[in-house]
Wavefront OBJ file of the C-alpha trace (Angstrom):
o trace
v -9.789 -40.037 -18.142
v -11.535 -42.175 -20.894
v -13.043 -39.701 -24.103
v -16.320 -41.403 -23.194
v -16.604 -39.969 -19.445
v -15.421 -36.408 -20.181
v -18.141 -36.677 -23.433
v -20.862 -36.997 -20.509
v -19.147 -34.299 -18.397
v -20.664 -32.110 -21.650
v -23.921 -33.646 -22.203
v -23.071 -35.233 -25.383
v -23.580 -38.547 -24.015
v -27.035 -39.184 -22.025
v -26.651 -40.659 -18.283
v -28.237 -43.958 -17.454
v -29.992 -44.296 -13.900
v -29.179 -47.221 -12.152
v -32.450 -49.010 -12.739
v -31.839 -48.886 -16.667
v -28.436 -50.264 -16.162
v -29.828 -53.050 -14.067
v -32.577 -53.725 -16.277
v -30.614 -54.272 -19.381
v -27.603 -56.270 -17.344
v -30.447 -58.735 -16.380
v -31.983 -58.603 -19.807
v -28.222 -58.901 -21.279
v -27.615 -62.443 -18.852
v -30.953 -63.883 -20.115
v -30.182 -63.589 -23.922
v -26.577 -64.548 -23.527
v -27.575 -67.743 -21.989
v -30.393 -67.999 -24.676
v -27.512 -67.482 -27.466
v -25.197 -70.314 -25.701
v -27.542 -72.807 -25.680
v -27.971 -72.179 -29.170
v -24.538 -72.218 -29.924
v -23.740 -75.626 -28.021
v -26.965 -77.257 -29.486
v -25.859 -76.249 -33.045
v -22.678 -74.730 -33.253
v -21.660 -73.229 -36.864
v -18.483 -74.069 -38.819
v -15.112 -71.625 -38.048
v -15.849 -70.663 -41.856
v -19.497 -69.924 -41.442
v -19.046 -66.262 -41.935
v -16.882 -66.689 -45.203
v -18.486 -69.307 -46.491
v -21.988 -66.835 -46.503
v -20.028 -64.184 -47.399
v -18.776 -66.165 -50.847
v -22.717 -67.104 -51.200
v -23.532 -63.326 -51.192
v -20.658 -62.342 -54.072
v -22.058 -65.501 -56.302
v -25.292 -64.565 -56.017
v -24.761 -60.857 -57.306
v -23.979 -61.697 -61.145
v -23.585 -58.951 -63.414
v -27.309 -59.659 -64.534
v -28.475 -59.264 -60.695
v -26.339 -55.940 -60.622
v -27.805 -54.741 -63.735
v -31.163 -55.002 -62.483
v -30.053 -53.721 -59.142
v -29.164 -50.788 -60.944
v -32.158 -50.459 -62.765
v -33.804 -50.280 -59.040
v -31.899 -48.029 -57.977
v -31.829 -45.696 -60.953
v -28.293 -45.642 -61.351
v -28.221 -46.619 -64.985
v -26.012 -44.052 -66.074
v -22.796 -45.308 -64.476
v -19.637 -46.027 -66.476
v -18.623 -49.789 -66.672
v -15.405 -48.784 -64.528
v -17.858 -47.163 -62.144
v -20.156 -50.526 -62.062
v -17.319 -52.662 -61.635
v -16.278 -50.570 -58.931
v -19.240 -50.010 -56.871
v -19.914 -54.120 -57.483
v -16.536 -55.057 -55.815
v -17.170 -53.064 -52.790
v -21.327 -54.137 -52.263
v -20.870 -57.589 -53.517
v -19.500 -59.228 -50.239
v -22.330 -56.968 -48.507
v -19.909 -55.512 -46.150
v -18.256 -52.043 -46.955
v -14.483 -51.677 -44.903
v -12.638 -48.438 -44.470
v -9.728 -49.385 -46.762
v -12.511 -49.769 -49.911
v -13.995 -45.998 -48.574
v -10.251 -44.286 -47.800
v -9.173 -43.284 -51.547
v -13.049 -42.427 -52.969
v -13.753 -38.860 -53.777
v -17.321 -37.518 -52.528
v -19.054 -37.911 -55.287
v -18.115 -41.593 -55.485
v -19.635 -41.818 -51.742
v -22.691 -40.474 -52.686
v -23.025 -42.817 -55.399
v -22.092 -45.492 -53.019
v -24.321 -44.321 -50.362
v -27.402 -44.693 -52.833
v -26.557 -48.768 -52.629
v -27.238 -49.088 -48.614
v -30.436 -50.095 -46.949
v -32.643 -49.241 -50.209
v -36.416 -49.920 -49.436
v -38.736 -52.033 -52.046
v -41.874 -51.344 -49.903
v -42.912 -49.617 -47.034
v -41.448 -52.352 -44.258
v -38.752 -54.054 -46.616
v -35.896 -53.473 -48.174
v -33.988 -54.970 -51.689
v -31.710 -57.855 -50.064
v -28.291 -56.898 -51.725
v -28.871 -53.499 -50.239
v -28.793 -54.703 -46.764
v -25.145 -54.170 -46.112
v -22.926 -53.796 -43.297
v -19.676 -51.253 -42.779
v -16.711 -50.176 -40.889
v -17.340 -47.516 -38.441
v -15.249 -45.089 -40.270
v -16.968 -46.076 -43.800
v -19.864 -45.517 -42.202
v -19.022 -41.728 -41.023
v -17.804 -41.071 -44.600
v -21.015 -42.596 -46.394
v -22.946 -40.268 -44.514
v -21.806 -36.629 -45.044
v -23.948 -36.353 -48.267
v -27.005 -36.604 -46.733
v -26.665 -34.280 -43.542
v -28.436 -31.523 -45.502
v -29.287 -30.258 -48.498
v -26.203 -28.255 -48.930
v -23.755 -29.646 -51.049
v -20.804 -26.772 -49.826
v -22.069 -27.887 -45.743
v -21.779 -31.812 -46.844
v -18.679 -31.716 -48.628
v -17.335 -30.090 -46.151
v -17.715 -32.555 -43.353
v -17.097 -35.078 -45.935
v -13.465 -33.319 -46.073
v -12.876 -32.861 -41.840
v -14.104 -36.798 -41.638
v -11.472 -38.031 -44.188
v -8.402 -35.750 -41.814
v -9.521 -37.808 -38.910
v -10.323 -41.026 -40.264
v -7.269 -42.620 -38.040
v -9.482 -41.412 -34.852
v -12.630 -43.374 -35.248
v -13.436 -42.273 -31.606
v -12.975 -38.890 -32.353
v -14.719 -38.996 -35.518
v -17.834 -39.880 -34.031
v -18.269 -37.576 -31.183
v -17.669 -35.114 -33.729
v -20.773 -36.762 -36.264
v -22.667 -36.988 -32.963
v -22.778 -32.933 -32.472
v -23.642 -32.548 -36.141
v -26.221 -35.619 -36.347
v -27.299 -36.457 -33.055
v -26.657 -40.098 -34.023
v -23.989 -42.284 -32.856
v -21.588 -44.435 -34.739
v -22.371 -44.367 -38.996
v -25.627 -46.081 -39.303
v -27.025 -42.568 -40.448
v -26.420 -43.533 -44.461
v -28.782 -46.396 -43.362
v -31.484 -45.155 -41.707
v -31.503 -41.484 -42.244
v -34.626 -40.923 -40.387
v -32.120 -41.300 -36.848
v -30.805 -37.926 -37.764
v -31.855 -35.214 -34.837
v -30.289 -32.003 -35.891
v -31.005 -30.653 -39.117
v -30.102 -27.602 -40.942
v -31.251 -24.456 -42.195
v -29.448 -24.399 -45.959
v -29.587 -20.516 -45.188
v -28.094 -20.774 -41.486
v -25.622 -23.144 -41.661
v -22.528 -20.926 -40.813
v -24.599 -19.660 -37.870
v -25.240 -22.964 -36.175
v -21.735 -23.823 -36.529
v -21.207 -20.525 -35.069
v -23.636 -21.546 -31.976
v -21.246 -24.862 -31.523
v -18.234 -23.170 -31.201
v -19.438 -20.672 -28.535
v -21.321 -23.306 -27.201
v -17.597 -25.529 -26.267
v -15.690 -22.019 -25.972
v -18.532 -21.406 -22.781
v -17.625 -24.906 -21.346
v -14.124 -24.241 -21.800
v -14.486 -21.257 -19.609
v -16.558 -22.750 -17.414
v -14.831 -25.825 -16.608
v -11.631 -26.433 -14.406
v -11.401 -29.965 -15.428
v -8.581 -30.405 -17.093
v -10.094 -33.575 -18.908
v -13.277 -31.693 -19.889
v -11.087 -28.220 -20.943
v -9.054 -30.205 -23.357
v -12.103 -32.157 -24.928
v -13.977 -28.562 -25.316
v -10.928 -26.536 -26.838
v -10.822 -30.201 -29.386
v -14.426 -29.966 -30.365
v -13.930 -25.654 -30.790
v -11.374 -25.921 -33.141
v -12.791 -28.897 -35.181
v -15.595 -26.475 -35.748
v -13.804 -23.424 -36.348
v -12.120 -25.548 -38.971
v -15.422 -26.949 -40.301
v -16.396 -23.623 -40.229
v -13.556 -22.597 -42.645
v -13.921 -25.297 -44.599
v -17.813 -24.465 -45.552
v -17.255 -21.093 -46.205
v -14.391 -21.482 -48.539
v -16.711 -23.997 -50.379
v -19.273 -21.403 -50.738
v -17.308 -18.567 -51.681
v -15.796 -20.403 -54.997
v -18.984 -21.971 -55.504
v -19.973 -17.975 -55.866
v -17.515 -17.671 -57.530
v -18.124 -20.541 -59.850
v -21.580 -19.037 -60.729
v -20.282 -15.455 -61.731
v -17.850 -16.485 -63.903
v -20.443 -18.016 -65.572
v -22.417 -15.004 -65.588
v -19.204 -13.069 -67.206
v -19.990 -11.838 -70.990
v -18.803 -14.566 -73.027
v -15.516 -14.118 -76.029
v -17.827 -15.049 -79.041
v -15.258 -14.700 -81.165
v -13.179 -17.474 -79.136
v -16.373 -19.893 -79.229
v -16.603 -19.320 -82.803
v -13.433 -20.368 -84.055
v -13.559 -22.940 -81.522
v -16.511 -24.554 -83.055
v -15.960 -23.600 -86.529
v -12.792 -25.815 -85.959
v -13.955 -28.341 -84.250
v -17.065 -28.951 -86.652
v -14.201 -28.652 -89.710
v -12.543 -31.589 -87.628
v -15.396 -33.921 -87.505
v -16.341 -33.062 -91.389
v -13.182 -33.557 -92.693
v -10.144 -34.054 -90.409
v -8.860 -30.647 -90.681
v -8.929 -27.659 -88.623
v -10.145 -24.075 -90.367
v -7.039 -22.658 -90.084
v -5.296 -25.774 -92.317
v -8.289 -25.639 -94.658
v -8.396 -21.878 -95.231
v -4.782 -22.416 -96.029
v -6.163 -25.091 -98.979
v -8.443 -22.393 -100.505
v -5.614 -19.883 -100.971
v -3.997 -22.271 -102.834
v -6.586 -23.123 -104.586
v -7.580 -19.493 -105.608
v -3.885 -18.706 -106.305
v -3.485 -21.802 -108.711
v -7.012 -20.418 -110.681
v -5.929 -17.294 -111.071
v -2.320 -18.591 -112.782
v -4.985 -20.796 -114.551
v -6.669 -17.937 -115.996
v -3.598 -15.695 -116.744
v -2.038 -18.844 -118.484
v -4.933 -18.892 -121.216
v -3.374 -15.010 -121.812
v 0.195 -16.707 -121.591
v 0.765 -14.177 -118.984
v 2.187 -16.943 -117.126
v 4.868 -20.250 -117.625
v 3.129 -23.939 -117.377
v 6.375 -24.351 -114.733
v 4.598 -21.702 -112.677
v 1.080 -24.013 -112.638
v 2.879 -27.072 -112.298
v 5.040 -25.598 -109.160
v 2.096 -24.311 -107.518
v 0.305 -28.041 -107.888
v 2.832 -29.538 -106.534
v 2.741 -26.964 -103.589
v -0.751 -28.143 -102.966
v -0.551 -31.923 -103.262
v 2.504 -31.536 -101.025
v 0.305 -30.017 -98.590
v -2.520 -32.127 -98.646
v -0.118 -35.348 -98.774
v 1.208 -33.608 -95.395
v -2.135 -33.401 -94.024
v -3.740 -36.599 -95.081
v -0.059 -38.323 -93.353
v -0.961 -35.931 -90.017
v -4.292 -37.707 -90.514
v -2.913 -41.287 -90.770
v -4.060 -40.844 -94.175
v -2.342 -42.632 -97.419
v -2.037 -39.854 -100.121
v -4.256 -39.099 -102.603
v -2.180 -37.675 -104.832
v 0.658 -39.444 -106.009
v 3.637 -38.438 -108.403
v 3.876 -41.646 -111.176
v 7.015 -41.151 -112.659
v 6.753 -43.823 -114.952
v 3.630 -42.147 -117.165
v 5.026 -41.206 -120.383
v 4.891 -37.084 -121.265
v 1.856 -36.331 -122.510
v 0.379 -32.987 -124.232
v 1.612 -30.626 -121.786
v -2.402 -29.050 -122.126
v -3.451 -32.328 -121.681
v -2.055 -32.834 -118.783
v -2.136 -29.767 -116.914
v -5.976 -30.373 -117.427
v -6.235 -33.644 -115.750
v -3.977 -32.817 -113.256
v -6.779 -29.525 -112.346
v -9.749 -31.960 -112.832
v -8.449 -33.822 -110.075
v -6.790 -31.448 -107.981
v -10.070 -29.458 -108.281
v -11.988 -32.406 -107.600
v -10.495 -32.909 -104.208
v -10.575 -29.002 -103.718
v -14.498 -28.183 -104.229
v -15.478 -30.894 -101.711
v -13.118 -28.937 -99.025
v -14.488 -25.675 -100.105
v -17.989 -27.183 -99.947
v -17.502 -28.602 -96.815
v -15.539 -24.916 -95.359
v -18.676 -23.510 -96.685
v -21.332 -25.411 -94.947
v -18.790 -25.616 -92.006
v -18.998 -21.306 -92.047
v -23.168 -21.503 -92.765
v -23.731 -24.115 -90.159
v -21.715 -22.298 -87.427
v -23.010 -18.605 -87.555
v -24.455 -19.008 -84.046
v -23.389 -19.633 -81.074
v -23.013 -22.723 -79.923
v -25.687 -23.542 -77.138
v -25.751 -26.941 -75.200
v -27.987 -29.026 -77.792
v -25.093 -27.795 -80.065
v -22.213 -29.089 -77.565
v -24.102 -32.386 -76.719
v -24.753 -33.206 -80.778
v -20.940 -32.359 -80.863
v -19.930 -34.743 -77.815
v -21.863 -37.312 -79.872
v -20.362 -36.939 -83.150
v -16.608 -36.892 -81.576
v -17.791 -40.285 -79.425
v -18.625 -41.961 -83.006
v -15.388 -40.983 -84.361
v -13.644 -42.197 -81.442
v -15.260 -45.822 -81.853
l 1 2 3 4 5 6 7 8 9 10 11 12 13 14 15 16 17 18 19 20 21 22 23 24 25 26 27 28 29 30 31 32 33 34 35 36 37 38 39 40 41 42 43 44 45 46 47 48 49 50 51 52 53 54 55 56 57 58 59 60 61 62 63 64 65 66 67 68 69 70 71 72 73 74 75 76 77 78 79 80 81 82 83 84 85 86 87 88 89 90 91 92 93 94 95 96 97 98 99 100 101 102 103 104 105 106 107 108 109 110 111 112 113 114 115 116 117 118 119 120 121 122 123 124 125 126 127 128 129 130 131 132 133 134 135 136 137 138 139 140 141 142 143 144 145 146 147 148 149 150 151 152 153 154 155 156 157 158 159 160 161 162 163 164 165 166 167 168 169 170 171 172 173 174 175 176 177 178 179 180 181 182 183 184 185 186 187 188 189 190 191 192 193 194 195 196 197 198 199 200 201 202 203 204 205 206 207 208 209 210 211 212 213 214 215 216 217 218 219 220 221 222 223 224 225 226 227 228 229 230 231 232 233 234 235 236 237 238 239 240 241 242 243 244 245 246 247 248 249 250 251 252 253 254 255 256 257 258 259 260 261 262 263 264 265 266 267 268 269 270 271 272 273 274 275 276 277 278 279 280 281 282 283 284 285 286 287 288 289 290 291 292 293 294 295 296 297 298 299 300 301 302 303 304 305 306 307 308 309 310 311 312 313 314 315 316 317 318 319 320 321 322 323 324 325 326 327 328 329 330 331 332 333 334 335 336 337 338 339 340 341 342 343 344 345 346 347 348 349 350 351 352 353 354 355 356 357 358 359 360 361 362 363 364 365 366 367 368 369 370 371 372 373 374 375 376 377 378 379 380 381 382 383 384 385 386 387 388 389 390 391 392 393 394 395
């Protein structure tokens, strides 16, 4: 027994009285004789259909898609994104293969691109686009409600049973009320709409609803059509409360108390990164050296200490910072020239400092600002400004 006579044993599909059926077979007859005489007056080319199809890609240039996304205020879109959501609309015709592998946030975004109006009886041209049945189903579920966890759901059950497009849509029927997937174009078809609040308990009211008509029915068509439709909404039903539940749980975790000392050092390294290419850690390691090489600085003017000692612990440091600046992609600053003549050991030794000091205060005054600047924690103006910065760096 045909899927489409059992569907009518359980009201999903509406009878037709014999005087409808008559009406429209006569009105049917009349307009296909209208369309032949058309055709044999002025018949179109084999390639007509391609041939306008090519006309509608050349006329969408990336300067029509541009403002087409200005239109439809979808400006923020990556150039991969544009590029994608172009080759799919261009040819004005959206197939199931171009739907199969997008996740539901890309069909939302795609959804925004069909039937768009520009007034109140007219729509923007490009937007007028055609799809496969299946595409159709798919490019609906995000506006069934206005609960993400209830759309996403269906989104999910629709892309398991994509390979049954008749079973697909008896299933969108009992959720929509609207037959085939021409909801995504004209929304305002939709019959059965939903309680954010209440959601699991009409689903709940489904499934009793086919478990009664599998108890009441000894057809063994109509039993095994029933028991189909009960489980598809048991799983739907599964399927919208696991959403919810790690949505929940999303939200508190959140709401847990926050490690500030993990953010911290997480910022303070990240802003060290973006000042000068090195993480806290590497320059706190600098300014021990630093301090260590002072103080054999200071106990050398008592001769408590060798110049071999100063000179070791130098080359200690520029041997670390030559490490870094390579980790860095960085040529050295600090280069040995073994072909300068010996000079006054004190001399030396104080050129050497000059310099090594040089390079040392900036990191210090650049630690310092990095440990001022970061005594807070960092809120979202902070994260965005540091998104930014990182971007710039990146360019």
């Amino acid at each position: 027994m045909k899927i489409e006579s059992i569907a009518a044993k359980v009201n999903i599909q509406s009878n037709t009285n014999n005087t409808t059926t008559q009406s429209n077979s006569q009105f049917s007859s009349l307009l296909n004789t209208q369309i032949s005489s058309i055709v044999v007056k002025d018949r179109l080319p084999d390639n007509a259909k391609e041939q306008i199809r090519q006309e509608w890609i050349s006329s969408l240039t990336d300067e029509r898609f541009d403002e087409l996304l200005d239109i439809l205020d979808l400006n923020h879109l990556s150039i991969e994104e544009k590029k994608l959501y172009k080759s799919i609309i261009e040819d004005r015709f959206v197939t199931d293969e171009e739907v199969k592998n997008l996740s539901y946030e890309q069909i939302g975004t795609l959804g925004k691109f069909m039937h768009h109006k520009n007034g109140e009886n007219s729509y923007v041209e490009e937007t007028l686009i055609n799809m496969d049945p299946v595409a159709g189903h798919l490019l609906s579920t995000p506006i069934i409600s206005d609960n993400e966890n209830f759309n996403k759901a269906i989104f999910e059950m629709a892309k398991t049973m994509s390979k049954d497009e008749r079973g697909l849509t008896f299933f969108m029927h009992e959720i929509t009320g609207v037959h085939g997937g021409s909801l995504v174009s004209y929304p305002e078809l939709q019959s059965r709409h939903y309680d954010s609040e209440n959601i699991a308990d009409e689903l709940q009211n489904i499934i009793s609803k086919y478990k009664n008509i599998s108890l009441d029915s000894e057809d063994v068509g109509v039993l095994e059509y029933s028991q189909n439709m009960e489980n598809l909404f048991i799983d739907l039903l599964n399927r919208f409360n696991e959403l919810s539940e790690n949505n929940v749980k999303k939200i508190e975790k959140r709401n847990e108390p926050i490690d500030f000392d993990i953010h911290q050092r997480l910022l303070e390294d990240l802003l060290s990164i973006i000042q000068t290419g090195l993480t806290v850690s590497e320059v706190e390691e600098l300014e021990e050296l630093i301090k260590e090489i002072n103080k054999l600085i200071d106990d050398s003017k008592e001769r408590n200490v060798s110049e071999n000692e100063i000179k070791d612990m130098i080359e200690k440091l520029e041997q670390k910072i030559n490490e870094l600046q390579k980790r860095m992609g960085m040529d050295p600053i600090i280069k040995e020239n073994k072909d300068t003549e010996h000079q006054d050991s004190d001399m030396q030794l104080t050129q050497a400092m000059k310099e090594l000091k040089s390079i040392v205060r900036s990191l210090v005054d650049v630690f310092t600002k990095i440990k001022d600047e970061s005594n807070y924690y960092p809120s979202t103006q902070d994260e965005m400004e540091l998104r930014k910065q990182l971007k710039q760096l990146e360019k």
